[in-house]
C-alpha positions as CSV (number, residue, x, y, z in Angstrom):
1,X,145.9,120.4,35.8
2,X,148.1,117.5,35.1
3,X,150.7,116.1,37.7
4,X,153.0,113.6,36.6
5,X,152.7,110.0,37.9
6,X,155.2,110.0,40.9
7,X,153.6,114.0,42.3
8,X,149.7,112.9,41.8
9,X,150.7,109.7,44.2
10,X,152.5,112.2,46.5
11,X,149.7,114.0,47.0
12,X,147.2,111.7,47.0
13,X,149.2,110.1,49.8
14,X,149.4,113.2,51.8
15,X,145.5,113.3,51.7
16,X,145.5,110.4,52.5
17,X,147.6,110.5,55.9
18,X,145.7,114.0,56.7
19,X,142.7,112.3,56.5
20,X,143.9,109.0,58.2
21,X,145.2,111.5,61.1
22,X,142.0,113.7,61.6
23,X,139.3,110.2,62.1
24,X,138.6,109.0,65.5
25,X,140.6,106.3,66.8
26,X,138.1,103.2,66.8
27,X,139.5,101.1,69.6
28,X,138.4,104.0,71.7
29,X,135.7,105.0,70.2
30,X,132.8,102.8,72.0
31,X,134.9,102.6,75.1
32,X,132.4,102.5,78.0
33,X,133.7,102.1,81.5
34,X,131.4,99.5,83.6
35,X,132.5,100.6,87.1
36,X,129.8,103.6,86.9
37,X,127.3,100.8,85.5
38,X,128.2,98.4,88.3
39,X,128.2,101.3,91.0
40,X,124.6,102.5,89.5
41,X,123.2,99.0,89.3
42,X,124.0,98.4,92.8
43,X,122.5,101.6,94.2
44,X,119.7,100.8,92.6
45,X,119.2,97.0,93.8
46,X,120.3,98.3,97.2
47,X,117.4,101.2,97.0
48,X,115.0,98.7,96.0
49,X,115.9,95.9,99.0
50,X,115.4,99.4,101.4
51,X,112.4,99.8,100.0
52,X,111.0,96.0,100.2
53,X,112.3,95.8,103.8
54,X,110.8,98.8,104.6
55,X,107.1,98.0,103.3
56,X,107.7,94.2,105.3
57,X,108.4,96.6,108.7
58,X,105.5,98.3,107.8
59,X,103.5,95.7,107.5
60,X,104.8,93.6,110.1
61,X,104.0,96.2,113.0
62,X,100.1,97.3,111.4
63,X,99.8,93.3,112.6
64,X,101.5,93.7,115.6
65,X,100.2,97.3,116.5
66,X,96.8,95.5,115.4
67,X,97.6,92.3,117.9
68,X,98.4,94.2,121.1
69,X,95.3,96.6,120.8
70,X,93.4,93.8,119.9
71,X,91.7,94.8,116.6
72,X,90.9,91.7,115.2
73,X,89.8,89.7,117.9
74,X,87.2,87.0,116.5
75,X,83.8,87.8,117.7
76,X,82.3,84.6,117.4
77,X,85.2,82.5,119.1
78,X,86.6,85.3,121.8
79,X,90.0,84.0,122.4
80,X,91.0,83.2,118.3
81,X,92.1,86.2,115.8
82,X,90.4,86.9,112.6
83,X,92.8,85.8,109.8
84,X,91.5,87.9,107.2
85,X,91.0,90.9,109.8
86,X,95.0,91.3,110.0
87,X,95.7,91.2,106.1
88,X,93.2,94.4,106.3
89,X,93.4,96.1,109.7
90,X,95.1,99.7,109.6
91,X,95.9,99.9,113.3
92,X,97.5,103.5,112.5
93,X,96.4,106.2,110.7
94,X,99.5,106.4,108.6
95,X,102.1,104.0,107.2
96,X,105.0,106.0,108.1
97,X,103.6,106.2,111.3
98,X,104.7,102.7,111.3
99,X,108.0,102.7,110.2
100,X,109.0,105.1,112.7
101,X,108.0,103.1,115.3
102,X,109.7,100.2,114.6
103,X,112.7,102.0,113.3
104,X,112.7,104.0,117.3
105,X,111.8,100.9,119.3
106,X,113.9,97.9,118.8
107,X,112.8,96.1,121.8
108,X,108.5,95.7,122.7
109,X,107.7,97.6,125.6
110,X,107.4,96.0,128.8
């Protein structure tokens, strides 16, 4: 079917502005909102410095725990420590074992 010039161009533009109307608006379409990324990326930083500090503690007091009971005690020279004795020693059974005890005793016995 035929329309006449000025009807096919009505139409066509009311297609047109249907269509136009019904697509996503593209200044909002890849809108992201970075406070959920900063919030996430700083949990996850903040988790992993925890973490870090917490395998230092850990490994701080197997030294210490190692130093007072006197595991590593050179047995050549009596009074110097074996270097190389504190990088291994496991003065505990457990790390966590650890980590509780330096997390509940702030200050060294006396």
């Amino acid at each position: 079917m035929k329309f006449p010039r000025n009807e096919r161009e009505e139409v066509e533009g009311q297609v047109m502005k249907i269509y136009k109307e019904s697509s996503p608006a593209l200044e909002t379409l890849f809108e992201w909102a970075y406070i959920n990324h900063v919030a996430w990326s700083l949990a996850i930083v903040f988790l992993g410095l925890i973490f870090w500090l917490s395998v230092a503690l850990v490994n701080a007091e197997n030294q210490r725990n190692a130093l007072i009971t006197k595991q590593c005690m050179d047995p050549v020279f009596k009074t110097e420590l074996d270097k190389k004795c504190l990088r291994t020693v496991q003065s505990r059974e457990h790390w966590w074992q650890h980590l509780t005890y330096a997390l509940t005793n702030l200050s060294p016995a006396k």
